[in-house]
N, C-alpha and C positions, 0 to 999 in steps of 0.2 A: 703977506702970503702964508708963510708960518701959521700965523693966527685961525687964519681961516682954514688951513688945515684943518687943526687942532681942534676946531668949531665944528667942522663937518665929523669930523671921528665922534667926535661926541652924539652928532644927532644919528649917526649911523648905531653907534651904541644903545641911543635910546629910540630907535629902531627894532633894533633884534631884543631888547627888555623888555617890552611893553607889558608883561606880566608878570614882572620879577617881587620879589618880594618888597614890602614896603621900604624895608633896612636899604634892599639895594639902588631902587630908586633915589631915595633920598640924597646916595651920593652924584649923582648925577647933576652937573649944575644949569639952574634954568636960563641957558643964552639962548637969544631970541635965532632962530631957523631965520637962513640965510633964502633968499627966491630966486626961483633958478634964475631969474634977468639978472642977477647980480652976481653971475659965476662969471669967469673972465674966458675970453674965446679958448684958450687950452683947453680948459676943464668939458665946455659946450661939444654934444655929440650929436649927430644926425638922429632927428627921432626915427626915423623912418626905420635905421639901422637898429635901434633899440627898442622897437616898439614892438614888437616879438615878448622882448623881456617883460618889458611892463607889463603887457598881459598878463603872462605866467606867471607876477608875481601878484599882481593884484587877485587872480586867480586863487594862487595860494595864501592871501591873507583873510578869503574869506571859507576856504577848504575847513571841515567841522574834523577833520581826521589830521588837522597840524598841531602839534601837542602846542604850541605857542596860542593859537586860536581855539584851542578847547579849554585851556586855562583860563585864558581871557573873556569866554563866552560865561564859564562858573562865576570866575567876578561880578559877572552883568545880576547872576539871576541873588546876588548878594545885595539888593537894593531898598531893604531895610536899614540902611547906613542912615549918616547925617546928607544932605543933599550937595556939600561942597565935597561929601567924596566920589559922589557919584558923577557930578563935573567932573572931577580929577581923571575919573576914568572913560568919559566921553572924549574929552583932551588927549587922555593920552592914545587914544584909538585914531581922532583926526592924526595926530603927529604919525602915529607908525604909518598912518598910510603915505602921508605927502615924504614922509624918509624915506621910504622903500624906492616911491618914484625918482625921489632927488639921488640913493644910492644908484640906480641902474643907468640914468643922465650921467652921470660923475666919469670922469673919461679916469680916474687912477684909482678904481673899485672894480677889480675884473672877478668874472664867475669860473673859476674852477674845478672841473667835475664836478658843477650842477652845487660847489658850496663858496658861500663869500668867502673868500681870501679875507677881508680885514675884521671879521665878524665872529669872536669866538662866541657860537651859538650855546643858551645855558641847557635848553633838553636836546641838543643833537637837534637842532633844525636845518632841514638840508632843501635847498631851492633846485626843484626839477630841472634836468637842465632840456630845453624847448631847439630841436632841429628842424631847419625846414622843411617844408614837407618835399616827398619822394617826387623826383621825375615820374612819369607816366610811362610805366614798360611799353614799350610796343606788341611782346606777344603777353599783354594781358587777357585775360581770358574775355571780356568783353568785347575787345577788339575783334576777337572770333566768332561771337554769339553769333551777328548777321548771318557769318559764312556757315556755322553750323546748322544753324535753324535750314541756309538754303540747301545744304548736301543733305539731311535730313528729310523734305520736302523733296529731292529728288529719289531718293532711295524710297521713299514708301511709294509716290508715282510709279517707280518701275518694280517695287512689289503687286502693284494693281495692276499694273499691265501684262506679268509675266504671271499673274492669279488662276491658276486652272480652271478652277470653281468659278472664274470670271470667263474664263471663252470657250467652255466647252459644255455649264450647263448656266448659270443664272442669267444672262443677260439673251437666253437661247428660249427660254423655257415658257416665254409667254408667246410662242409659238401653236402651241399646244394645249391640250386639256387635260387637267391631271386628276386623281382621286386615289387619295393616297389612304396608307392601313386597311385596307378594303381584306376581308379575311376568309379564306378559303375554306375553312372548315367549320362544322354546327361548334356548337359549343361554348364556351366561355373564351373571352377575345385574349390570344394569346398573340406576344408580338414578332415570332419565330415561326408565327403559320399564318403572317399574312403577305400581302404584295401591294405594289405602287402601279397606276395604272395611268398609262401614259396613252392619251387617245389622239388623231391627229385633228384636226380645225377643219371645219365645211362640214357638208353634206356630202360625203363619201361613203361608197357603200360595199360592202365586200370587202374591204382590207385585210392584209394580211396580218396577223398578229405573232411576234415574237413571244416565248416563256423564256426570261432570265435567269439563270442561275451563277449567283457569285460564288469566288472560293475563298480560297483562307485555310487551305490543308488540313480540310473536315474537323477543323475546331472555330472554339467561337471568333467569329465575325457577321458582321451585318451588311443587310442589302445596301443601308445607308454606308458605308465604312467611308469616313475622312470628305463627305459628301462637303459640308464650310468650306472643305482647303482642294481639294481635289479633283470635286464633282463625281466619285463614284459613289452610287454606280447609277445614279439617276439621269448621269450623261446620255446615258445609253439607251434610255427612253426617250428624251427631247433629240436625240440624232434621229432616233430612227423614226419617231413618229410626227416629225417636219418634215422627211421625205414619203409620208403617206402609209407608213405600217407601225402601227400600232406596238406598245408593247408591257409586258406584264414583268415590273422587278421583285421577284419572290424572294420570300427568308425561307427557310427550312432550318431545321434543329439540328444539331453538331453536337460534337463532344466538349466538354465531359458531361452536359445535361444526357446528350446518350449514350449507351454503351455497347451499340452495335448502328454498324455502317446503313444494314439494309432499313434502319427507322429513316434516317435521310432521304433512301433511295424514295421510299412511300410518303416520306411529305411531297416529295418532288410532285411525284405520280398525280397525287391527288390536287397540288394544286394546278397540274395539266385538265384533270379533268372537269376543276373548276372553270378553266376558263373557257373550256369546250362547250361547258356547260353556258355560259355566259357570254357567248360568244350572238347568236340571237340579240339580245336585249343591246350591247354595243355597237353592231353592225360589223362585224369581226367573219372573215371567211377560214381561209388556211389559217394552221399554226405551226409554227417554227419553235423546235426548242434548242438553245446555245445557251453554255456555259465557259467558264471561263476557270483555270486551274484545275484544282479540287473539281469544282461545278463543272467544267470540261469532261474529267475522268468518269464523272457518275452520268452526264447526260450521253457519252457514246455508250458508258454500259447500260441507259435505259435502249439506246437504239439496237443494239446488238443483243441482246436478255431480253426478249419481250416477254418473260414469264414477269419481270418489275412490274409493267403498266399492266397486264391484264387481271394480277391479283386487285389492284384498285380501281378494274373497272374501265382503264380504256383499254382498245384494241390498237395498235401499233400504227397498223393501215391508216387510223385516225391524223397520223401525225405527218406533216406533209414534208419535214426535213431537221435532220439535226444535225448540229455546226459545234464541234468541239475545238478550246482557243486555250494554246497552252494546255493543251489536259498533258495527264499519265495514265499509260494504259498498262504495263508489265508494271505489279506491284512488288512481285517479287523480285524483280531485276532494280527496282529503285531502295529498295533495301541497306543496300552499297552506297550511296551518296547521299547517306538523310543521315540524322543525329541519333544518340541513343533515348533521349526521351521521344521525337517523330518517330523512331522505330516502334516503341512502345503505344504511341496512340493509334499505330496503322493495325496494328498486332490484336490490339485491343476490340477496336471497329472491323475488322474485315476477315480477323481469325488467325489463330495460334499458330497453324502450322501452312507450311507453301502450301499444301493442295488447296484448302478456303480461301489462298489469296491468290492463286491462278482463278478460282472462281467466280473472282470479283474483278478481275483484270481485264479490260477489255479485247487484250491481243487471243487471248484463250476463243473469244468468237469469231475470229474472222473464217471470214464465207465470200463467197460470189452473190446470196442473195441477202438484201437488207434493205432496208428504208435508205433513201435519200440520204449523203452522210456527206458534209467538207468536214475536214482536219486545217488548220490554220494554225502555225507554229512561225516565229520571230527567229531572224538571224543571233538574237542576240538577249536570247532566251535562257532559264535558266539548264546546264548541261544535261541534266536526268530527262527535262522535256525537250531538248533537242535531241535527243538520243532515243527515245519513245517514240518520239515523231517518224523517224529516220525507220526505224525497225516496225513502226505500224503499217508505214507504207510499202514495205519490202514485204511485209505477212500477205495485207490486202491486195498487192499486184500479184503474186506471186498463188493466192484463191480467185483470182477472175475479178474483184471486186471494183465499178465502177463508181466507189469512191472518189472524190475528191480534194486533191494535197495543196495546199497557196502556203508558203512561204515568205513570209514579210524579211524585208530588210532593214537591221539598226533598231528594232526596238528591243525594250526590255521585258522583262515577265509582269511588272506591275506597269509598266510602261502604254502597252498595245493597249490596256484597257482606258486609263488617262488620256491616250490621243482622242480616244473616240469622242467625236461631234465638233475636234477642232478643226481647224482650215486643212494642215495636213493628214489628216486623220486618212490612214491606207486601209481602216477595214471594214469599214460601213459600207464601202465600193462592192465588196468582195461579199461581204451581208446580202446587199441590194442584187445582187446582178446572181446570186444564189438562190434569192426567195423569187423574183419576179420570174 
């Protein structure tokens, strides 16, 4: 048993050599390798149990970054020699391989930190040491993809479902006939003086036709504003012209392209008389002008100023009702709850000093006589237009004026305009039952 020790150390040694210098080879004695059928049942190990190892090392006997195998590779390309030494070194390659296998079978050659305990290695050769592989986490992230991909899958569904620009104008709009950029004034086509023309389907004759005006607190914004995600203000068109009236969503020009209020007031004007004008060739009867905000404030002071419309040519009598939503009429009382750059752009547009801006105010007209007028203001509106609202109609009762006041419940300032042409929409009602 000794013997064959002694035998094995050997072939273990000339194992971990196989590239050693000729001097040291030489001392190495040639005893014939022992097969592993001839190890005795101690020594014999489970391959199953070791066969991990084997891999990893056969692995590493042919890895080109093992300084023992890059040695041995240089030897190879040295084969201008005599041809018994290039046997010599075939040989000695079969042997390192069938050691390495016969060390890792060998049940008293154990791997320690990944280096042979009985193998003082000559360049620092160190054998990987190989664990089995990891259990399967349970919260791997794979395990979750399914369930992400499905809450993902439900979240965009009820983005599409709660899509404004989904229920109140795209899936609404092929109701209706549209003719969009159409532009009210001669000249070279500017896209601040045109309008979107929403007509209603059939053979209908006489209709009534709404003029649109958006807000945006007399700076820029567009008749399309957030139309992808929101549906304004185009909503406002397919609501009202599926119920049989017609409607025209205008732009007009804001600041800072202008630098005074009453250029607005006369885009308005003119693109009212546009559509007076155009009303013939549509089939268009009455017109209606409603704004909203800003487009509120300026469409009661075209109703209340008729000196606005008749510089451009209509006559007031022309216009059969105006509906102001969320306007401000006291400029100078909203003064107090706007910012200091809003102060400045009101200042700028409507005039330097309180007299120009009582002049621009609509509460400065109230009368007992006036065109057809609703006021419609939200519970939950912004304060300076719930406070305008409140004090317009205490002006207007208080001159005879049979004006009319609706107040909505729970919407908001950008809100009331957004409901419009959904299922609860409260003010297309109030529209409808105004114009007919």
């Amino acid at each position: 048993m000794d013997a064959h020790l002694a035998c094995r150390d050997r072939i273990v040694l000339m194992a971990a050599l196989p590239i050693a210098p000729q001097r040291m080879r030489a001392k190495v004695p040639k005893t014939a390798i022992p097969k592993t059928e001839d190890l005795t049942n101690r020594e014999r190990i489970c391959r199953t149990e070791r066969e991990p190892w084997i891999r990893t090392l056969e692995r590493t006997s042919q890895n080109r970054r093992c300084p023992t195998t890059r040695c041995y590779r240089r030897s190879l390309r040295l084969r201008s020699g005599p041809a018994a030494e290039r046997q010599a070194l075939d040989a000695s390659s079969a042997r390192r391989t069938k050691c390495i296998r016969d060390l890792v079978q060998s049940s008293t050659t154990r791997l320690i930190g990944g280096t042979c305990a009985r193998i003082r290695c000559p360049r620092g050769m160190t054998l990987p040491e190989t664990r089995p592989p990891a259990p399967v986490n349970p919260r791997s992230p794979l395990l979750w993809r399914p369930f992400l991909i499905f809450a993902g899958a439900v979240f965009a569904a009820s983005l599409l479902w709660f899509w404004p620009a989904r229920r109140n104008y795209y899936f609404k709009r092929s109701q209706v006939r549209q003719r969009l950029d159409v532009s009210y004034v001669a000249g070279p086509s500017d896209p601040k003086r045109q309008l979107d023309l929403y007509l209603p389907q059939g053979q209908i004759a006489d209709f009534p036709i709404v003029v649109f005006v958006h807000g945006g607190y007399w700076s820029a914004l567009d008749r399309r504003w957030l139309q992808p995600l929101l549906g304004a203000h185009g909503n406002i068109g397919v609501a009202l012209a599926s119920r049989g009236v017609a409607a025209a969503i205008i732009g007009y020009r804001q600041y800072p392209r202008i630098q005074r209020g009453d250029d607005s007031l006369d885009d308005i004007a003119l693109a009212i008389r546009f559509v007076r004008d155009s009303c013939p060739s549509w089939g268009c009867g009455s017109i209606f002008v409603v704004g909203h905000s800003a487009g509120g404030h300026l469409v009661s002071l075209l109703a209340m100023d008729g000196r606005i419309l008749r510089r451009n040519g209509v006559d007031p009598i022309a216009i059969a009702g105006f509906v102001s939503i969320d306007g401000i009429f006291d400029l100078g009382a909203s003064l107090a709850t706007f910012k200091p750059d809003q102060i400045a752009i009101m200042r700028q547009l409507f005039g330097p000093d309180d007299a120009t801006l009582a002049a621009h105010s609509t509460i400065s007209y109230a009368r007992a006589e006036h065109p057809r007028l609703l006021f419609i203001d939200s519970t939950d509106d912004e304060k300076v237009c719930r406070d305008g609202f409140r004090q317009m109609k205490e002006r207007m009762a208080a001159a005879g004026s049979p004006a009319k006041f609706v107040e909505l419940v729970g919407l908001g300032h950008n809100e009331i305009v957004i409901h419009i042409g959904m299922d609860n929409d409260p003010v297309i009602p109030s529209l409808i039952r105004f114009i007919r």
